[in-house]
DRENDO-1510 file (C-alpha; in Angstrom, 1 decimal, always signed):
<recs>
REC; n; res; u; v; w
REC; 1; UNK; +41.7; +55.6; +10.3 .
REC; 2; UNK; +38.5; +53.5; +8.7 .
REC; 3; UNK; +35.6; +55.5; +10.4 .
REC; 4; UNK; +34.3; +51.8; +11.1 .
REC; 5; UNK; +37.6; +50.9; +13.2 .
REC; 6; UNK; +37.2; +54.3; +15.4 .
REC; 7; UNK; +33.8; +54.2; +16.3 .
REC; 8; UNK; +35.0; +50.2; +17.6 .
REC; 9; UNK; +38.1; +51.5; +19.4 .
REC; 10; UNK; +35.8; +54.3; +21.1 .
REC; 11; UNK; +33.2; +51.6; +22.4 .
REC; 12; UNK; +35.6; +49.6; +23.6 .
REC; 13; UNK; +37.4; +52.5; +25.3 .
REC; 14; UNK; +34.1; +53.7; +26.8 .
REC; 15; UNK; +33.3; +50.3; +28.0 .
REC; 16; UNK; +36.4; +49.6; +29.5 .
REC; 17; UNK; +36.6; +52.8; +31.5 .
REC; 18; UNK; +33.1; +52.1; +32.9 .
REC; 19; UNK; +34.2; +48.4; +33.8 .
REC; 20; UNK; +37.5; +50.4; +35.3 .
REC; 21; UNK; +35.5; +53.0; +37.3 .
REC; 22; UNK; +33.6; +49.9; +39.2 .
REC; 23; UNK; +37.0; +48.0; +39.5 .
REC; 24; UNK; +38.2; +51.2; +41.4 .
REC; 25; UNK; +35.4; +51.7; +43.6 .
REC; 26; UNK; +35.6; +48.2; +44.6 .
REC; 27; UNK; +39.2; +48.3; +45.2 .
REC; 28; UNK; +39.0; +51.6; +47.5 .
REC; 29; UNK; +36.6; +49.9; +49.4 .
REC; 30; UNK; +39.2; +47.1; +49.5 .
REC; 31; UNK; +43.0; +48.4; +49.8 .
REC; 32; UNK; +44.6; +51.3; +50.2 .
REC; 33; UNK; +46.0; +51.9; +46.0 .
REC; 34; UNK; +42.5; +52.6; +44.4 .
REC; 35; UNK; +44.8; +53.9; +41.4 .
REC; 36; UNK; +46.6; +50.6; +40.9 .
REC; 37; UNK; +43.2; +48.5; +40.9 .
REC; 38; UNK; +41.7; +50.4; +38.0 .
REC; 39; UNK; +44.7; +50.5; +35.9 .
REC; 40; UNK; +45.0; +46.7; +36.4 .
REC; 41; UNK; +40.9; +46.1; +35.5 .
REC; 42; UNK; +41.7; +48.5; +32.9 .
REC; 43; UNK; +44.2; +46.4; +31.2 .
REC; 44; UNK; +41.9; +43.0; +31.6 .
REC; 45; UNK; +39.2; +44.9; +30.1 .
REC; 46; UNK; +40.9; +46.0; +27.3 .
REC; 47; UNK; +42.6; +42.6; +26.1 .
REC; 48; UNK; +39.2; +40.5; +26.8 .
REC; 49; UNK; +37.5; +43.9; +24.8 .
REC; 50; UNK; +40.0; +42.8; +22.3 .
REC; 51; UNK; +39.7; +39.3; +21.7 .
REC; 52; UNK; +36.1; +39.3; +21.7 .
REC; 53; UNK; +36.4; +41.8; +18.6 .
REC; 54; UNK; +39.1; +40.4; +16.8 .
REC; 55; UNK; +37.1; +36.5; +17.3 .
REC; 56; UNK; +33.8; +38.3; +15.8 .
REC; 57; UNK; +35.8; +40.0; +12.9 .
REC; 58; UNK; +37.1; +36.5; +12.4 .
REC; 59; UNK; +33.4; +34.8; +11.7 .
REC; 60; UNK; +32.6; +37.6; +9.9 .
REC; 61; UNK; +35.4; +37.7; +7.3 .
REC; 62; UNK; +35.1; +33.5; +7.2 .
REC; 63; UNK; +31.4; +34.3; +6.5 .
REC; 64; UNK; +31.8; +37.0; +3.8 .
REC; 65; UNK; +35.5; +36.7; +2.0 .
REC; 66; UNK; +37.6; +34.2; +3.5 .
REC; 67; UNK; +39.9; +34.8; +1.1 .
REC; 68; UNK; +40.3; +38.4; +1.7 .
REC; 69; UNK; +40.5; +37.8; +5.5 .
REC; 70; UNK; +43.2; +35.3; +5.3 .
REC; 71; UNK; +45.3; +37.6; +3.2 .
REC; 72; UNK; +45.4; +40.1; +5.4 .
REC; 73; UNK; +42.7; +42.6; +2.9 .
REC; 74; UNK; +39.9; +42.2; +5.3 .
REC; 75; UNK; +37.9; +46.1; +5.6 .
REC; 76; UNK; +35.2; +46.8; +7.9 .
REC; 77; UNK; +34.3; +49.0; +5.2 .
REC; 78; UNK; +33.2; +46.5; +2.9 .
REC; 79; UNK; +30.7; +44.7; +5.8 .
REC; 80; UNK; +27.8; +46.7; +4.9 .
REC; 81; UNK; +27.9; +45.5; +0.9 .
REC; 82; UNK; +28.7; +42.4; +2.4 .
REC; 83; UNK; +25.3; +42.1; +4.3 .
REC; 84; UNK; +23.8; +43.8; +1.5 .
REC; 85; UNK; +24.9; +41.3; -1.3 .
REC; 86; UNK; +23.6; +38.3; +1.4 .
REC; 87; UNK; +20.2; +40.2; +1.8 .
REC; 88; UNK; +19.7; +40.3; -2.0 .
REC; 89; UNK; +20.5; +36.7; -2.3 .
REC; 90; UNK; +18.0; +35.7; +0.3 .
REC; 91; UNK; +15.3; +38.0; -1.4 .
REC; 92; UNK; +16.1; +36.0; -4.8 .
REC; 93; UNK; +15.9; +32.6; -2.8 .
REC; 94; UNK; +12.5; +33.4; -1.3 .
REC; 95; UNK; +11.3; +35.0; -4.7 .
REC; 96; UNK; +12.1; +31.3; -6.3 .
REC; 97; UNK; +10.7; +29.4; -3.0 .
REC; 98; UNK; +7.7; +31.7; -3.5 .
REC; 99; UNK; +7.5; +30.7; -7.3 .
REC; 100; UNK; +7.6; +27.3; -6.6 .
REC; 101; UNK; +5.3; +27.2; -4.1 .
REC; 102; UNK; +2.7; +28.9; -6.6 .
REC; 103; UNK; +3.7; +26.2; -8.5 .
REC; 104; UNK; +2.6; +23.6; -6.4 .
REC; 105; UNK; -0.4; +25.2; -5.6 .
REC; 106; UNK; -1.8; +25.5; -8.8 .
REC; 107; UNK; -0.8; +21.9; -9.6 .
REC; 108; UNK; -2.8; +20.4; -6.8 .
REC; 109; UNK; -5.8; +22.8; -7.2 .
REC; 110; UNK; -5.7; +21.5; -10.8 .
REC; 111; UNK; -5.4; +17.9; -10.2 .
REC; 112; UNK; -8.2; +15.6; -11.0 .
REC; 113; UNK; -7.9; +13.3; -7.9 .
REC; 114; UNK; -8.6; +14.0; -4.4 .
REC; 115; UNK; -5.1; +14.4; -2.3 .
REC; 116; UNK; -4.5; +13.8; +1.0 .
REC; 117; UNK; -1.2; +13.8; +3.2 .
REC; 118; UNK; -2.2; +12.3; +6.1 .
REC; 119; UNK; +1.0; +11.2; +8.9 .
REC; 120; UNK; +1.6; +8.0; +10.1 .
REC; 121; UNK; -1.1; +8.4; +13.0 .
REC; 122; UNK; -3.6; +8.0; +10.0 .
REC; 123; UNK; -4.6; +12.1; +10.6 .
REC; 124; UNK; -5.0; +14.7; +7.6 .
REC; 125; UNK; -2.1; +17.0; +7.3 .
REC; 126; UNK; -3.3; +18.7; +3.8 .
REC; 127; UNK; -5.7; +18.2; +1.8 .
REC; 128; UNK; -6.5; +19.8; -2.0 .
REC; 129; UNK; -9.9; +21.1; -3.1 .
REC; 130; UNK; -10.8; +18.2; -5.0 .
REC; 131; UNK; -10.8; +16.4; -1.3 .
REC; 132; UNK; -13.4; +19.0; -0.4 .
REC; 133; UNK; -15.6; +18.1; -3.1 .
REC; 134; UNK; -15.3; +13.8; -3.0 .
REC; 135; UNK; -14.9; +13.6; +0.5 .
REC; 136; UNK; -16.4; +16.4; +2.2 .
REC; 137; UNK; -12.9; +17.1; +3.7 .
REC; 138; UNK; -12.9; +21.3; +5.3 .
REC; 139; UNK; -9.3; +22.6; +5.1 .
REC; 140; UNK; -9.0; +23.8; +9.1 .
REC; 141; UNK; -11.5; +22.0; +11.2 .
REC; 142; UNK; -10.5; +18.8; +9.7 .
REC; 143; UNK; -6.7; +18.8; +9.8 .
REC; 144; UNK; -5.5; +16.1; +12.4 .
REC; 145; UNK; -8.4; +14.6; +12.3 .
REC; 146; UNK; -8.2; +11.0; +11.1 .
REC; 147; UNK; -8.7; +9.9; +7.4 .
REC; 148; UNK; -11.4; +6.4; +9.3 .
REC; 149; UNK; -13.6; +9.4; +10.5 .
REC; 150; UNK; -14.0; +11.0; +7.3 .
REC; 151; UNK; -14.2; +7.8; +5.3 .
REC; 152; UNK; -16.5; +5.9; +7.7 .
REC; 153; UNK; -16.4; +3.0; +5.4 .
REC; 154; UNK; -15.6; -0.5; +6.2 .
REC; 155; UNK; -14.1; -1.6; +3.3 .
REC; 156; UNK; -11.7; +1.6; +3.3 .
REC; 157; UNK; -11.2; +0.6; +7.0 .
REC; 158; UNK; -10.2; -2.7; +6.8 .
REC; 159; UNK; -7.5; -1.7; +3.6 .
REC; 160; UNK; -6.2; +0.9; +5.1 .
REC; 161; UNK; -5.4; -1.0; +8.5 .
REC; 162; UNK; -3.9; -3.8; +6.6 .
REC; 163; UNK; -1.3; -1.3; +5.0 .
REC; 164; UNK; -2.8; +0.2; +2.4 .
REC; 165; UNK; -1.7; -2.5; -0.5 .
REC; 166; UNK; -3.2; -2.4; -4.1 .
REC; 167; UNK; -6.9; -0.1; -4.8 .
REC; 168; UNK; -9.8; -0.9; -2.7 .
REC; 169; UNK; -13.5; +0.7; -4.0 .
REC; 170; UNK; -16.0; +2.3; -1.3 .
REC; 171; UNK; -18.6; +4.4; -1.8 .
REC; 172; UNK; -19.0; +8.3; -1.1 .
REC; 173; UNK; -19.4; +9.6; +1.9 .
REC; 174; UNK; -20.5; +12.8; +0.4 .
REC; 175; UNK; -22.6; +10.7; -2.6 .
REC; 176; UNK; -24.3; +7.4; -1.6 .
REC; 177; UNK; -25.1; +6.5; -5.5 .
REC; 178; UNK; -20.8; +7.6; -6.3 .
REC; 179; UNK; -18.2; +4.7; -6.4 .
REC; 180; UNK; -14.5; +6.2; -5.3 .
REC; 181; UNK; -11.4; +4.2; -5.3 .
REC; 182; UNK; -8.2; +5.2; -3.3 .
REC; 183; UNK; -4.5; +4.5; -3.5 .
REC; 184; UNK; -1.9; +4.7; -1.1 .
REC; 185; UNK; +1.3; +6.4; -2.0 .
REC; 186; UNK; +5.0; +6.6; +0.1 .
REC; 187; UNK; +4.9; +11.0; +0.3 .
REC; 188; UNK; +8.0; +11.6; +3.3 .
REC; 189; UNK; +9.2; +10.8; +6.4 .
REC; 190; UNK; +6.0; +9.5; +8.7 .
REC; 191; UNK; +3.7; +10.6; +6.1 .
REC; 192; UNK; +1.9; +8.7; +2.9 .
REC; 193; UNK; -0.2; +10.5; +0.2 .
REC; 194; UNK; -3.7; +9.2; -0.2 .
REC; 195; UNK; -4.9; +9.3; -4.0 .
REC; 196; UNK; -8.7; +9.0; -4.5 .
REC; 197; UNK; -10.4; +9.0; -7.5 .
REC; 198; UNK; -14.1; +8.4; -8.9 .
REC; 199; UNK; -14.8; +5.2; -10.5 .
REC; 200; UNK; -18.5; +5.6; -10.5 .
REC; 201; UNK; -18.6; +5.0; -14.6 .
REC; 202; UNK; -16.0; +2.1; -14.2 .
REC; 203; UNK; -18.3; +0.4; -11.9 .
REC; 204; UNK; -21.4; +0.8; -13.4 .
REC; 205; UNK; -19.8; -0.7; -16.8 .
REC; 206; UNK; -18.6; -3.4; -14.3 .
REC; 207; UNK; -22.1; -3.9; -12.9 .
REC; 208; UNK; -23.5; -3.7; -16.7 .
REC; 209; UNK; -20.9; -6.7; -17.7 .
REC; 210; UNK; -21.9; -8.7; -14.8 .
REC; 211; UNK; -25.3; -8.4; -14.9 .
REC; 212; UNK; -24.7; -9.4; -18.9 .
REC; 213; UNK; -22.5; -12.4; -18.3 .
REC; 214; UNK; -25.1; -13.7; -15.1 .
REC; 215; UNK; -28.1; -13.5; -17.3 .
REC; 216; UNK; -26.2; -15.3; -20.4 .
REC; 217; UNK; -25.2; -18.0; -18.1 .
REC; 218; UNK; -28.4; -18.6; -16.7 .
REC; 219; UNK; -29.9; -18.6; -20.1 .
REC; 220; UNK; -27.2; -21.4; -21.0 .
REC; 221; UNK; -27.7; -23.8; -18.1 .
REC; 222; UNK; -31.1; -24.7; -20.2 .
REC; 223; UNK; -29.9; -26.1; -23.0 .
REC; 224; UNK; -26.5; -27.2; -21.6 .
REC; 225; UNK; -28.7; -29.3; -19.6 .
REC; 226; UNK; -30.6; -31.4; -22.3 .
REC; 227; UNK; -27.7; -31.2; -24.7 .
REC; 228; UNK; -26.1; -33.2; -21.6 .
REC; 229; UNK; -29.2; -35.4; -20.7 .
REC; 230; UNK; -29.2; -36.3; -24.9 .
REC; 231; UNK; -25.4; -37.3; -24.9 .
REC; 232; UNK; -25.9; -40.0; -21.7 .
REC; 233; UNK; -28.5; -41.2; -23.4 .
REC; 234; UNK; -26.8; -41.8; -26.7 .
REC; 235; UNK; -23.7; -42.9; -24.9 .
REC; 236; UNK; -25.6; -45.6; -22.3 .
REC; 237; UNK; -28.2; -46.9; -25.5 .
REC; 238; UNK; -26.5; -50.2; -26.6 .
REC; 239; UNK; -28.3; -49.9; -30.1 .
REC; 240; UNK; -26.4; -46.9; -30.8 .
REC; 241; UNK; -23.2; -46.9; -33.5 .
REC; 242; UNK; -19.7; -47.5; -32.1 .
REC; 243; UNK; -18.3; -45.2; -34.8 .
REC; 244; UNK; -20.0; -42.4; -32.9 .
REC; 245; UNK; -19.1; -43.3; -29.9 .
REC; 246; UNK; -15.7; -41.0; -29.7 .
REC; 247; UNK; -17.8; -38.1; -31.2 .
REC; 248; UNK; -20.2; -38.2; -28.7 .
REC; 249; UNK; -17.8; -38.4; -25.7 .
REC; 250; UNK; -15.9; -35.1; -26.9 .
REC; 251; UNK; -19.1; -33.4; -26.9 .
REC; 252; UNK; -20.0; -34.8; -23.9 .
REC; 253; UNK; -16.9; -33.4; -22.3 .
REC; 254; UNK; -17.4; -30.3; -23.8 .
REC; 255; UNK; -20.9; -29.9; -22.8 .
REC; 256; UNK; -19.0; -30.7; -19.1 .
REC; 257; UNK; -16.3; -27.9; -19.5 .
REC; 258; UNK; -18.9; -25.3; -20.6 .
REC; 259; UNK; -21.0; -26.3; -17.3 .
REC; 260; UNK; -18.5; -25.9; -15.4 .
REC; 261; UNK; -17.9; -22.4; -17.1 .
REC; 262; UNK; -21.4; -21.3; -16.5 .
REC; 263; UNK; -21.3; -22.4; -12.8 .
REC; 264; UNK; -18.1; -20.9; -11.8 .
REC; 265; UNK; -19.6; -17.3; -13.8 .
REC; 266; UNK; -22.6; -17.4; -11.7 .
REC; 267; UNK; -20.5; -18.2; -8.6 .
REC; 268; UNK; -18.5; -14.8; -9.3 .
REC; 269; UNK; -21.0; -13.0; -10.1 .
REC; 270; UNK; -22.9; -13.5; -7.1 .
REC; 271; UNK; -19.6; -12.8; -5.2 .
REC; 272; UNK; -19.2; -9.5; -6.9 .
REC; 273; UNK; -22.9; -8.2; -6.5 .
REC; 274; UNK; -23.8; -9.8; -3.0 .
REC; 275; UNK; -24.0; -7.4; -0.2 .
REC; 276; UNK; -24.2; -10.1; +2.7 .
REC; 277; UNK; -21.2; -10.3; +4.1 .
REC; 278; UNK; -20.6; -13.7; +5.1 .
REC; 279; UNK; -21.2; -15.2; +8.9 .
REC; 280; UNK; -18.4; -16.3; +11.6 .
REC; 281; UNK; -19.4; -20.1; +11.3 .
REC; 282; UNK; -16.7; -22.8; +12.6 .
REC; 283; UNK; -15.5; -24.5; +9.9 .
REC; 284; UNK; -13.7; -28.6; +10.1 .
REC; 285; UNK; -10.5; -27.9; +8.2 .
REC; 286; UNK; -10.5; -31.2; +7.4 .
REC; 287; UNK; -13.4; -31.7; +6.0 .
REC; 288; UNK; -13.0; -29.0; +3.9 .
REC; 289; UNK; -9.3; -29.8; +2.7 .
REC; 290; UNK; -10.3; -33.2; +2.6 .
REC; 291; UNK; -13.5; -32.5; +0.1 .
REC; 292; UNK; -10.9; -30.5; -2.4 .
REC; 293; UNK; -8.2; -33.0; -2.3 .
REC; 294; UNK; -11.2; -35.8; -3.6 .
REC; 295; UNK; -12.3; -33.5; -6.6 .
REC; 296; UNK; -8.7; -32.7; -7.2 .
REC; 297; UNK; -7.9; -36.2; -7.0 .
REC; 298; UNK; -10.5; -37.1; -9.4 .
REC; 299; UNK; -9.5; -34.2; -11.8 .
REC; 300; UNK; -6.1; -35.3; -12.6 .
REC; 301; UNK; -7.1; -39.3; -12.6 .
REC; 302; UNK; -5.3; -39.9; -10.0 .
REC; 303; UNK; -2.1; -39.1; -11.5 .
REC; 304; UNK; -0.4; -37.0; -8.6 .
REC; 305; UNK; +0.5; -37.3; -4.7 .
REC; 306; UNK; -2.6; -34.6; -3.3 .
REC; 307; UNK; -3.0; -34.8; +0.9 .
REC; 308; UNK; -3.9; -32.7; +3.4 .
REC; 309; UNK; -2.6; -31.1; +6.4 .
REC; 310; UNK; -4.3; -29.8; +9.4 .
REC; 311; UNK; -1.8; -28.3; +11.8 .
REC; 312; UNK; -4.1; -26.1; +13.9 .
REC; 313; UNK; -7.0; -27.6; +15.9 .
REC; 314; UNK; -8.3; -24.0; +15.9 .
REC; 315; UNK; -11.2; -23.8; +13.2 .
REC; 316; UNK; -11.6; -21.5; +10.2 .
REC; 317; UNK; -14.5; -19.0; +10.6 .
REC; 318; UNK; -16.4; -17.8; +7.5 .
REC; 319; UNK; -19.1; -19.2; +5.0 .
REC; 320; UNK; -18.8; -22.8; +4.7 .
REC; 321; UNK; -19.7; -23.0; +0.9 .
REC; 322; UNK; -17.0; -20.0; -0.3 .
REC; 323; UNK; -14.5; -21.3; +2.1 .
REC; 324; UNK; -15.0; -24.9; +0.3 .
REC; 325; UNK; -15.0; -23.2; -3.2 .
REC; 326; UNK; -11.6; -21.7; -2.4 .
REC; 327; UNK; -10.0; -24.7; -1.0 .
REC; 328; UNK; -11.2; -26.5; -4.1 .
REC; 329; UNK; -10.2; -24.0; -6.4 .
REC; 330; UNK; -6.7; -24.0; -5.4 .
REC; 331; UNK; -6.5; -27.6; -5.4 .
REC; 332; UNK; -7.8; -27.8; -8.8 .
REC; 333; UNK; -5.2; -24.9; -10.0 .
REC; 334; UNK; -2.2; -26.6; -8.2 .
REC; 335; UNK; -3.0; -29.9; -10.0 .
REC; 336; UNK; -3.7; -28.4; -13.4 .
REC; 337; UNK; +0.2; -27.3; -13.2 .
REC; 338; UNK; +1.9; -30.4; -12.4 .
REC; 339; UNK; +3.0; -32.4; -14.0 .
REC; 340; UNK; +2.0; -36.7; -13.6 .
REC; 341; UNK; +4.1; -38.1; -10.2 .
REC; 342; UNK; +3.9; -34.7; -8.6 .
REC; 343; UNK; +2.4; -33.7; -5.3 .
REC; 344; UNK; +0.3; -31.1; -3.9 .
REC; 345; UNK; -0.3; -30.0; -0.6 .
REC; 346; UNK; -3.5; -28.6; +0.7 .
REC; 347; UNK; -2.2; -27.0; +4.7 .
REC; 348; UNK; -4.3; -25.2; +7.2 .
REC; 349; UNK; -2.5; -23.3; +10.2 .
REC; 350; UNK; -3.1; -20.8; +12.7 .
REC; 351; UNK; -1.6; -18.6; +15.2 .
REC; 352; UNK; -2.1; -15.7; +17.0 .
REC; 353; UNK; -1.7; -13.1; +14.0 .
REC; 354; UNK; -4.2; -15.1; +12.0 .
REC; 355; UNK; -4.6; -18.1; +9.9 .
REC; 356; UNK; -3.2; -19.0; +6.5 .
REC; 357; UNK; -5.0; -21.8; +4.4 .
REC; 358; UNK; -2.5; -22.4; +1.6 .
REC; 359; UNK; -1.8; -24.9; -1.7 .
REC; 360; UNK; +1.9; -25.6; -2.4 .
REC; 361; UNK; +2.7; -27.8; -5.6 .
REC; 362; UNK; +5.9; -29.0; -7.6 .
REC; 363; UNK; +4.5; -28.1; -11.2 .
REC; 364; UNK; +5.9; -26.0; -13.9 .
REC; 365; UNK; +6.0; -22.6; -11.9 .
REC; 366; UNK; +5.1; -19.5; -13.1 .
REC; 367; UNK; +7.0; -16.2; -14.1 .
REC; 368; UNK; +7.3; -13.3; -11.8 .
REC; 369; UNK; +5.7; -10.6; -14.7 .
REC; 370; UNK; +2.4; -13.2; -15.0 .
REC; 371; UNK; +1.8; -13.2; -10.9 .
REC; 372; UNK; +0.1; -9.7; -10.6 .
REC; 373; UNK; -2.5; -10.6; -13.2 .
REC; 374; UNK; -3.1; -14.3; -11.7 .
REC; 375; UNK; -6.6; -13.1; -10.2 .
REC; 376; UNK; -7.7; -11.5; -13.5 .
REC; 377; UNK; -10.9; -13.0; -15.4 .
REC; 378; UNK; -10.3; -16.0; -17.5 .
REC; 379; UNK; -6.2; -15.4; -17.4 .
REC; 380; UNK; -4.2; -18.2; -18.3 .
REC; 381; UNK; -0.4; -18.6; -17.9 .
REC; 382; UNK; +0.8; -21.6; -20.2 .
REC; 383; UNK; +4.4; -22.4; -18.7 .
REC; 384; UNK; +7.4; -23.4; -21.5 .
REC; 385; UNK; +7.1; -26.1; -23.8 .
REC; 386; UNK; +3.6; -27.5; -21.9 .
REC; 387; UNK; +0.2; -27.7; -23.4 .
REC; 388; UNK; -2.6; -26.0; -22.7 .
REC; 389; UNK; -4.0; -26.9; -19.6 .
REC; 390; UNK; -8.0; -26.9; -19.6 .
REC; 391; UNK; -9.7; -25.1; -16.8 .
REC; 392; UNK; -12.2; -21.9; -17.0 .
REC; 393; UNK; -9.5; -18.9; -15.9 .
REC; 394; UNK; -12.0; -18.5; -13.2 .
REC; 395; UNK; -11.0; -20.1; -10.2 .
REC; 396; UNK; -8.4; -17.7; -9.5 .
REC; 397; UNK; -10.7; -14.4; -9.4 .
REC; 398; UNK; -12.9; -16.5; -7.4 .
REC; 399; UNK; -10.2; -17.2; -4.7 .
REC; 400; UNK; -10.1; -13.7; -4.3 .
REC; 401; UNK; -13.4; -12.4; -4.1 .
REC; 402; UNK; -14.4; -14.9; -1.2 .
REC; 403; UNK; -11.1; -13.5; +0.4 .
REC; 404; UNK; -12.2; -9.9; +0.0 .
REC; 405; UNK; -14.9; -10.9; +1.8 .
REC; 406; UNK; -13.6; -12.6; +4.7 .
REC; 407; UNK; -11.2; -10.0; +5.2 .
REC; 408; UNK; -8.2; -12.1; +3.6 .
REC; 409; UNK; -5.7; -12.0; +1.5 .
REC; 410; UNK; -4.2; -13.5; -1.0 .
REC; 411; UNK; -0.4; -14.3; -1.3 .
REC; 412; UNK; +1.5; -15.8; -4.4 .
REC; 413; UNK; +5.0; -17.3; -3.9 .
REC; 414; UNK; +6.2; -19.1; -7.4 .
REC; 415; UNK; +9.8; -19.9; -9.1 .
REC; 416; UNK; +9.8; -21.3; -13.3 .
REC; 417; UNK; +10.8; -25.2; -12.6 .
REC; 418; UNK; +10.2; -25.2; -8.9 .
REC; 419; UNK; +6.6; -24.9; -8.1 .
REC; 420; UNK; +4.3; -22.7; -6.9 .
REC; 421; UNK; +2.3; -21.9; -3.6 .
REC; 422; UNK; -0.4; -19.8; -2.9 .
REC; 423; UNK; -0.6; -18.9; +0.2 .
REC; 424; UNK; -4.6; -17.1; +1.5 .
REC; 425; UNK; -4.2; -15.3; +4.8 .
REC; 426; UNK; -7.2; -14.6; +7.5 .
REC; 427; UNK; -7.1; -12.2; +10.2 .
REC; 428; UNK; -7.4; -13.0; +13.6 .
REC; 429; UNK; -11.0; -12.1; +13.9 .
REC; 430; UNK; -11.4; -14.6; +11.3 .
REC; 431; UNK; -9.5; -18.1; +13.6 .
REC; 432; UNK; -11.6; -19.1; +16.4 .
REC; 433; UNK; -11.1; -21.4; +19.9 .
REC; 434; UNK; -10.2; -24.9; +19.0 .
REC; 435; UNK; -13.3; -27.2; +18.9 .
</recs>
């Protein structure tokens, strides 16, 4: 007999004769045939003995050779190769997990970034050393602890809240003269992997360029001036040739776009570099669509339907001057694109998630690979088959500067043939009471 089989049949005969020994006591306490009680928990013991084994060899062969089982070639003997085969495989699993994980390791103690996982509470799960050195992050004390205390930044805040969409820049936390800029990535379940990186260089090239492009435009509004002055002067001065007359109006209208370049540089650069964040003044919605639509108006000669709608009562609150330079800006964008017997639409609404001050138009349309880049310094989209529309490829970035500021964002809906609408969106902070 397999030495494995005995030693079973011996437990099970042990055990059973114990169970049999109580059966009897109980039964001589109980009737007068002590005998016939202990046979009879005898036998019970030994057939529920038996099932129980045979149901556990069952797993086990199912688990280690099914094959061999349901043939009828299942050994007990072969169990303890069985368990030993299984133990080697786990060993070469945990070797490979333990590999990888070395792997993983070295990659994120390597990377250049700083890496957070952080749940979808907002709290640090893990964190790499590079997060240590940008952001002052300590592996233990500050794990759970959530990524708005460690970034104290409002700017990083206000992003982050709002889900996380496209880079925002804030400074260090750990260096006051260090720029850093963050990106939020999908990681797992109820968790998102925060990528920051420092853009200190970047932004002082940035700050170099502006500072560039304001000086140049201030240094331009001289001369553009009496270049401008001399060219009314020739055109009002009755004594002056009528063959020079159309020369002189095409510089004058040049001298105009370049003005208009100079003043909308100078407008963004003081968006970019000012570190006032604008007041919660109650803006007329009218008035302010109503002032766009006029310039608008004037812009295209008069060739297209532009109105206004107001369908909140409740005001817009924010610096009057941007919030008019937006308004206006889209207006003037809508109306470039469209073509003569169109229409725009200047609409202000508001709820209670926020308000949305938006410009829908029935021009030309744009294609979906140009929308990301709409915002970028002097980018032009020229639509198929029309001519160049003039304008200074600032009005765009401007729109979203003010926006940045006042919280907002912006929101670009457009199809090729069917229009476009841009649509800029303000938090509730940023709607107040009706007036």
């Amino acid at each position: 007999m397999d030495p494995l089989v005995r030693r079973l049949v011996i437990r099970i005969a042990l055990r059973a004769c114990g169970v049999a020994a109580i059966l009897g006591a109980a039964a001589w306490l109980l009737a007068d045939r002590p005998i016939a009680g202990a046979l009879a928990g005898l036998v019970l013991v030994l057939a529920w003995e038996l099932s129980v084994q045979v149901r556990a060899a069952g797993e086990l062969s199912q688990l280690f050779d099914p094959d061999a089982w349901s043939g009828g070639a299942f050994s007990f003997a072969e169990l303890p190769q069985q368990l030993s085969d299984l133990e080697s495989r786990t060993e070469e699993a945990e070797e490979r997990l333990r590999k990888v994980l070395k792997a993983l390791r070295s990659t994120a103690r390597s990377f250049p970034d700083a890496a957070l996982v952080l749940n979808d509470q907002g709290e640090v799960v893990v964190s790499n050393r590079q997060a240590r050195r940008m952001l002052g992050v300590r592996k233990r004390l500050d794990k759970g602890r959530p990524a708005l205390k460690l970034i104290p930044d409002a700017e990083f805040r206000n992003w982050l809240e709002r889900g996380g969409k496209d880079l925002v820049r804030f400074k260090s936390p750990e260096k006051p003269d260090s720029w850093l800029e963050a990106q939020r990535v999908p990681y797992a379940e109820k968790q998102f992997l925060l990528l920051v990186r420092d853009v200190t260089a970047a932004v002082l090239a940035d700050k170099t360029r502006s500072d560039f492009v304001a000086n140049a435009s201030h240094e331009l509004q001289t001369p553009l001036t009496v270049l401008t002055g001399y060219l009314e002067s020739m055109s009002e001065d009755e004594e002056f040739p009528d063959r020079w007359s159309d020369p002189v109006q095409h510089m004058a209208s040049q001298c105009d776009r370049m003005t208009r370049l100079v003043r909308d540089l100078l407008e963004l650069s003081r968006l970019e570099t000012s570190e006032t964040p604008p007041g919660f003044t109650p803006l007329n919605m009218m008035d302010v669509l109503g002032d766009a639509v006029q310039v608008a108006t004037a812009r295209s000669s008069g060739q297209l339907d532009i109105r206004a709608e107001v369908r909140s009562e409740r005001p817009l609150l924010g610096d009057e001057a941007e919030i008019r330079s937006v308004a206006t800006n889209l207006a003037i964008n809508s109306a470039a694109f469209t073509p003569p017997g169109g229409a725009v639409v200047l609409r202000w609404q508001a709820g209670r998630s926020g308000g949305q001050l938006s410009a829908t138009d029935t021009g030309i349309g744009i294609r979906r690979e140009h929308l990301p880049r709409l915002t970028e310094r002097f980018y032009r989209v020229r639509g198929e088959g029309s001519p160049v529309v003039p304008g200074t490829g600032l009005g765009l970035a401007i729109v979203k500067h003010v926006l940045t500021r006042h919280d907002g964002s912006l929101e670009i809906k457009s199809k090729p043939g069917s229009g476009s609408t841009f649509t800029c969106n303000f938090p509730s902070k940023r709607v107040g009471d009706r007036v």
